[in-house]
N, C-alpha and C positions, 0 to 999 in steps of 0.2 A: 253689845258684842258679848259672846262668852265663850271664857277661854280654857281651851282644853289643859292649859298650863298649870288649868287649878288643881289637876292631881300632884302636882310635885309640890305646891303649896302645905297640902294636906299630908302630905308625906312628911315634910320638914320638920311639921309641928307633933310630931309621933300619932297622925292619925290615917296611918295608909290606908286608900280604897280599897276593896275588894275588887277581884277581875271583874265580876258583875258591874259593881258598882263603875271600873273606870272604861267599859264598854259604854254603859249608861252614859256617860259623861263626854265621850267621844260620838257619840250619835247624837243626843243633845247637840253639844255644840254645832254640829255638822250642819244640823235642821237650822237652828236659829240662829245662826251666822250667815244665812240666804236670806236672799231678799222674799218680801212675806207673802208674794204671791207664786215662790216657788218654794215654799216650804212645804215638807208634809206634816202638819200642826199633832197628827194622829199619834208619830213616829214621835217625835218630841215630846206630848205629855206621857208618853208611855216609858222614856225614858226617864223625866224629869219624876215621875212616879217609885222610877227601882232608886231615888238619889234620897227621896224622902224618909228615908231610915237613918239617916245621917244627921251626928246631934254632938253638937259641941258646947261645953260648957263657957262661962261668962269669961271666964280667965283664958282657954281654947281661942274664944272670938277675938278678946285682945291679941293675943298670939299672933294669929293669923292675919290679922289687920294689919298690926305691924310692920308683919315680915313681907303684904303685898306692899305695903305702903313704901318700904324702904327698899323692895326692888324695882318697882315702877318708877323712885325718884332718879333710883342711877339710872333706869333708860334716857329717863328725860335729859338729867344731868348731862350724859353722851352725846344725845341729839345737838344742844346748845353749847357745850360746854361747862364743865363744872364750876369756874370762876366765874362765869357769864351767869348760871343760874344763880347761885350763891350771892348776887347781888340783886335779884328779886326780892320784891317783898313776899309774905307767905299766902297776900291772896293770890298771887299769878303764878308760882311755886306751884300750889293744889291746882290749879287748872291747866297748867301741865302735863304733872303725873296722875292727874285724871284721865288727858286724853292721852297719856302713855302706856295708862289700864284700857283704853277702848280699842285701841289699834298700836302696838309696837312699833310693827312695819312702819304705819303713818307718820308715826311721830320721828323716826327716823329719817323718814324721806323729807318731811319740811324741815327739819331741825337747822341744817344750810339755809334754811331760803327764811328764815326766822331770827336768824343769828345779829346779823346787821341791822335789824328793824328794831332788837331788843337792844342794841348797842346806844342807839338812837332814840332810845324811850319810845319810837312812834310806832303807839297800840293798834293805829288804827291800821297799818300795814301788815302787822302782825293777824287783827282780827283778821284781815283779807285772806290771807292764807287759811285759816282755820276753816275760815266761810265755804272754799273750794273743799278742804278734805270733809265737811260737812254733807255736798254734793257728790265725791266723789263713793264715798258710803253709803249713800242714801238715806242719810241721816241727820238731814238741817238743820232742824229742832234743836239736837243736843247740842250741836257745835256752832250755830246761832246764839244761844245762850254763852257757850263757853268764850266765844267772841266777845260780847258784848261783857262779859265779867274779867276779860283779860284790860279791856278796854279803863273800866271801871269794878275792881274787884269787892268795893263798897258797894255797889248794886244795891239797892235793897231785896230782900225776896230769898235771898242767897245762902244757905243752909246745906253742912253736908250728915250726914247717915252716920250714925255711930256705930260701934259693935253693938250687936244683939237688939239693935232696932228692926221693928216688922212696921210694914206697913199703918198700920193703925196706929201704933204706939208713937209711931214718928209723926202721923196727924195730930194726933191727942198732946203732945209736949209742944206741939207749936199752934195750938187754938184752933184749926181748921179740922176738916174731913177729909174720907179716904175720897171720896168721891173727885172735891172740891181740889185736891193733891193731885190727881190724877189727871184733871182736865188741865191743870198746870201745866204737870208736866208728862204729853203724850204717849215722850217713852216708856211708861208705865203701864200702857193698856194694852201690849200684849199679854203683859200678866202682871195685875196690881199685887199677889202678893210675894213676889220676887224682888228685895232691893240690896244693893251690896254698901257695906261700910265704906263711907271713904267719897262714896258718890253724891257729889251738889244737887240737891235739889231747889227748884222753884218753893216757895211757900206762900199762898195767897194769903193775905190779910184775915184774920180772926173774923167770923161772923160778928161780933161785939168786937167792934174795932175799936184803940183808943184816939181819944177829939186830936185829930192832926193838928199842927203846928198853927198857931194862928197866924194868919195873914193880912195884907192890905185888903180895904173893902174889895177895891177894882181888884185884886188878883183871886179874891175869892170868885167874885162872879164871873171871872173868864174861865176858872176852874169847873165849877158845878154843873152838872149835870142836866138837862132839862127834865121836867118834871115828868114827863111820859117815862123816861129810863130809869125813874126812881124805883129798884125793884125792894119788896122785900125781905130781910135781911134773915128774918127769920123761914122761909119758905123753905123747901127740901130742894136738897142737891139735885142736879138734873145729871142724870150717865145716858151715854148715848144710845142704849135701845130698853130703856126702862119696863121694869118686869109689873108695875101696875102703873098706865098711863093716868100722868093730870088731866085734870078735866079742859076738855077743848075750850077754845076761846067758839064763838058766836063768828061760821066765814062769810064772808062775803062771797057771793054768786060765783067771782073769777076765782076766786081761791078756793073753792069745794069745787068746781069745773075742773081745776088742776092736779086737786088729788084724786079726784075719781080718775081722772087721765092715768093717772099715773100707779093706779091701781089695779089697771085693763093688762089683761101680759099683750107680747108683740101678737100680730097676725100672724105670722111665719115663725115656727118653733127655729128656724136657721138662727133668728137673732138674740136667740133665749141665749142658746147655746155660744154664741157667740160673745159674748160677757164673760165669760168665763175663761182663762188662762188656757189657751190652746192648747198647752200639753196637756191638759187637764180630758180632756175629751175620749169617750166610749169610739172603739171603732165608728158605731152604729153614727153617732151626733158626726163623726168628720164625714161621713157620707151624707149625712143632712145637709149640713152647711157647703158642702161641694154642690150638691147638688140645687141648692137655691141660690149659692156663685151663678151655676153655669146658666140660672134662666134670666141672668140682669144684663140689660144691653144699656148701650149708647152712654147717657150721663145718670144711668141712676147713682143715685150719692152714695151706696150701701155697696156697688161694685166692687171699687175699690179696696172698701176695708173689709169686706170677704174674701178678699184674692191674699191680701196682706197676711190676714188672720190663718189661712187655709192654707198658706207658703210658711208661718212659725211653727203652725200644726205640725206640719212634715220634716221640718226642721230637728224637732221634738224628738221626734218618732226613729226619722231615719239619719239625724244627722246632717252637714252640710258637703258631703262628698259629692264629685259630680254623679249625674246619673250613666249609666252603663249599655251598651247595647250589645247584639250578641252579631255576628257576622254578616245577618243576613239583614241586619238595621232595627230590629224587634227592640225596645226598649226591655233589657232585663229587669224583672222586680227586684227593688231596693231591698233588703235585709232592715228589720229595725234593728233600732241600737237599746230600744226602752221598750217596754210593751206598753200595749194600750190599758187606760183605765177598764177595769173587768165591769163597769156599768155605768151609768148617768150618775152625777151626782150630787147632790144639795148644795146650790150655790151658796157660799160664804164670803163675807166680807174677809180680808187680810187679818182683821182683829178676833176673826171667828164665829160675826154675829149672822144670823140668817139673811138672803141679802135685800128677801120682800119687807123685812124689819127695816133694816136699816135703810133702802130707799124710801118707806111710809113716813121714817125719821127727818133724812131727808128733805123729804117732800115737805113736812109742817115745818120746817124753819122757811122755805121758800115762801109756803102760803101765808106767813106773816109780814114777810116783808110784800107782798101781795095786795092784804090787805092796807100796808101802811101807803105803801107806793105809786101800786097800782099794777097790773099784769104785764104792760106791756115792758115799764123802764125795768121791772124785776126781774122777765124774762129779757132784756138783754144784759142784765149785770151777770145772771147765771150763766150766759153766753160768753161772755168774758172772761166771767172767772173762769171757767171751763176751760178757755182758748189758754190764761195764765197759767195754771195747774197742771193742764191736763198734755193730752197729747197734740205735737206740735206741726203734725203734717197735715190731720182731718182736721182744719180749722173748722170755726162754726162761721155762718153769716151773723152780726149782731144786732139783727133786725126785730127785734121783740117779742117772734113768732116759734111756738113752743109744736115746732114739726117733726117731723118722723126722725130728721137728723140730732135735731137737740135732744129729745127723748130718748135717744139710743145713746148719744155723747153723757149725758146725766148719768144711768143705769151704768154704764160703762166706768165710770169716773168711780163712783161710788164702790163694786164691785171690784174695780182695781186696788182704789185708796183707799176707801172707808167713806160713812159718809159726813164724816167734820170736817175733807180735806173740801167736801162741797159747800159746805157753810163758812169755810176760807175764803174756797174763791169768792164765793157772793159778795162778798167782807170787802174784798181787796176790789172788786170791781166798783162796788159803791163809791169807796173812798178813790180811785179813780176816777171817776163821771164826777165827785166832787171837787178835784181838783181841775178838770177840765172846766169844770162852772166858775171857780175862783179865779180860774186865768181868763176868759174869758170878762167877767166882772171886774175885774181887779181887786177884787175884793175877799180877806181870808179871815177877816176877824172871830168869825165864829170856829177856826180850827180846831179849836180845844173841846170845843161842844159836838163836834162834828168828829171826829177821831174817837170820840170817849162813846158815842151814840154808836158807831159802827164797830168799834172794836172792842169796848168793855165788853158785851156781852159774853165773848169768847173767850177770855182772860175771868172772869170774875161771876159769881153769885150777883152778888150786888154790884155792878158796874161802878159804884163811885167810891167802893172799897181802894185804900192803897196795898201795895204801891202799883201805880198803872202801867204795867209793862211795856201797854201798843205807847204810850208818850216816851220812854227811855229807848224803845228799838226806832221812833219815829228820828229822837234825838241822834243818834248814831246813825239814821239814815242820810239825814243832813251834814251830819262831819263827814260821812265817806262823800258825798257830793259837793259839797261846798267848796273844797281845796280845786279840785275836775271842773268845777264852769265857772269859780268867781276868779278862780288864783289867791294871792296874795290879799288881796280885801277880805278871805271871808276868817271871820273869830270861832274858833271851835266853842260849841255848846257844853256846858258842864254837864251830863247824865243824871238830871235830880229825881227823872220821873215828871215832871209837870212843865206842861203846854202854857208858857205863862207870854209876858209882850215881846221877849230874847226870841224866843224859838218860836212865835207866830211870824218875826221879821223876819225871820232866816226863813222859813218855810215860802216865803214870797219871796224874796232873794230866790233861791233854790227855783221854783218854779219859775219863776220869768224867766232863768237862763236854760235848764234841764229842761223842762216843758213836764207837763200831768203824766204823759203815760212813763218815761224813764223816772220820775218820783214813785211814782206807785210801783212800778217794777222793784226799782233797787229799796223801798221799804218793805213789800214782799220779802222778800231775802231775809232783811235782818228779822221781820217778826218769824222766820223760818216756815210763811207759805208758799215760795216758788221754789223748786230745786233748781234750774234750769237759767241757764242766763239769757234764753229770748223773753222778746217784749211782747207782751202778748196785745 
């Protein structure tokens, strides 16, 4: 969030903005305070450009830091109670009036519904509220995180921004990369070099990690990684639409079949355009895709979400008033309330990347699990995941079969989200079908290998770097479930990070009474890739 509140900041500290300047700073916020598929990005860095004349000295930054720091604590203070904060410790304090710097209003509205959970130490009630103002933002990730640190404020990973910290500087003092920082922590890829004092970050473990803790034999080898995920440690950071591609792996016949597919545009220019944010649309593309609605009958699958798509259009355009007729029963023409875009436009991703880029992107994380899996179980995890993530009325079939609907469900997905929130879903549908196998068999012994193979990659350079984030949000997914299906038998898990014989039992526990798909749902959440509380 960003807060236009920051000019009276800057004021306090004897450094008023210029009218320019707090124009700039009120359009900014305006833009990036929407969600990112209504944002206009143009409008924003054009702002964000008149702000960058603005320079404050080392002793200014403490200042300022300060003076947000110590008015964010009395919101929080307000929300809970001043006695009632005051008896926090200082890591649940900072995470607080952390989320009292992201949303005021928020932390006001749960502050009651918080109060009595803190009175009671029980975090994990507390986390549960955070978890919704995470959704109700649309902003999981951060408040996923701020959950799981209220829970356990020792976390490890858990690092906040000092004054006069940039981006790289704040990579470089804690051993990792801007890259490796950033896949961390998401919020950051609207613009890696934007970060404010005061804000926790994720920090992934040093490329040259130091020799963790020794261990029992057995708990080393339930820990470790299988050999195929051993990546290495020295290899270059991966960002998500890389400006000189690595050299491809060697595909397999179904997985080069898949990217050539996926490299073809639609037959019908209606669907191109239909990817794209309706309001977003040239008069000319809403006459396209009207008129490839009107030539679909019976059950084609695309009906639908052309009529849907072509009713937000005009939505956009003309508003939700009824429509009007004139005496003689003639439908009067609407008046718009917005004009139409003045021409077609170059699809982007929410993050701003091109969006042929980023589905080719995409696409090579599918074609490797492709080659590992095979086409058909790969394309129904992407079905899944898609069904998880995505939108939750055009379901997909999860039939294996990569057809006209899943092709346009993917494109779609990606062009909304980005395309990491597709290599989420894939993620999380995996480790669903895994745990359908485990109940099935009865059998979970390999959890820790099987968690660490599917989620490190997304968390980590080297997947068997600490600390392991998917095993402490897997941990926390079992405390919020555990209490819900065992009652009174189940032992809360300590938060260590590590999948050792405690949390593989509980995980069979957990699943024999919750069942694979409500496990996989509610640990979605907490690694913060479902906003949504249907089951997908």
């Amino acid at each position: 969030m960003v807060r236009p509140e920051a000019a009276d900041d800057f004021k306090a500290i004897g450094k008023p903005l210029s009218a320019d300047e707090l124009g700039a700073l009120r359009d900014y916020a305006a833009e990036m305070n929407k969600p990112a598929n209504t944002r206009n990005q143009a409008l924003a860095d054009t702002a964000y450009a008149k702000l960058s004349g603005i320079s404050l000295s080392k002793d200014e930054s403490r200042q300022l830091y300060d003076q947000v720091h110590d008015r964010y604590q009395r919101v929080a203070e307000r929300a809970v109670g001043k006695e009632r904060f005051d008896q926090l410790d200082d890591g649940r304090k900072t995470v607080l009036i952390g989320l009292a710097y992201q949303s005021e209003v928020k932390m006001s509205e749960i502050g009651p519904n918080i109060s009595q959970a803190l009175d009671k130490k029980d975090w994990q009630a507390v986390a549960g509220e955070l978890r919704k103002v995470g959704t109700d933002l649309k902003d999981p990730r951060r408040y996923n995180r701020a959950a799981l640190w209220m829970i356990d404020p020792d976390l490890p990973g858990r690092k906040e921004v000092e004054p006069g910290d940039t981006v790289s500087s704040f990579a470089k003092k804690h051993g990792t990369t801007v890259d490796e920082l950033v896949k961390a922590n998401p919020e950051l890829s609207e613009n890696p070099n934007r970060i404010r004092a005061g804000t926790p970050l994720v920090v992934p473990a040093p490329q040259t990690a130091p020799a963790p803790e020794k261990r029992s034999e057995a708990e080393s080898e339930a820990d470790a990684p299988p050999a195929s995920q051993q990546a290495n440690a020295d290899s270059p950071a991966e960002t998500p639409i890389a400006e000189a591609k690595a050299q491809e792996p060697e595909r397999s016949q179904a997985a080069q079949a898949f990217l050539d597919k996926i490299a073809q545009p639609f037959d019908k220019p209606a669907l191109t355009i239909a990817l794209r944010d309706p309001a977003s649309w040239s008069a000319d593309e809403a006459k396209t895709v009207m008129a490839d609605y009107l030539t679909r009958q019976g059950n084609d699958p695309f009906l639908k979400q052309l009529s849907d798509l072509t009713g937000q259009h005009m939505k956009a355009i003309y508003g939700e008033g009824a429509l009007r007729y004139d005496p003689t029963g003639k439908m009067i023409d609407p008046k718009p309330i917005r004009p139409y875009a003045p021409a077609a436009q170059e699809p982007r991703t929410p993050e701003g990347y091109p969006l042929d880029g980023a589905i080719n992107w995409a696409g090579e994380r599918i074609a490797n699990r492709i080659d590992r899996a095979g086409l058909e179980k790969t394309i129904s995890w992407l079905q899944g995941g898609l069904n998880m993530i995505g939108d939750q009325e055009n379901r997909l079939l999860e039939d294996g079969q990569f057809g006209p609907e899943t092709d346009f469900a993917f494109r779609k997905t990606v062009a909304a989200k980005g395309p990491v929130r597709v290599e989420d879903g894939l993620a999380l549908a995996e480790f669903r079908d895994y745990a359908r196998q485990a109940e099935r068999k009865n059998d979970v012994s390999d959890l820790a290998h099987r968690t660490l193979d599917i989620f490190g990659p997304l968390y980590r350079m080297n997947p068997q770097d600490e600390p392991k984030h998917e095993s402490g949000a897997l941990q926390a997914s079992l405390n919020d479930l555990g209490p819900k299906h065992l009652g009174d038998t189940w032992q809360p898990l300590k938060l260590d990070d590590w999948i050792g014989p405690k949390t593989t039992q509980s995980f069979a526990d957990v699943l024999s009474a919750a069942g694979p798909d409500t496990l996989a749902q509610n640990y979605g959440r907490w690694l913060g890739l479902i906003e949504r509380d249907e089951i997908g």
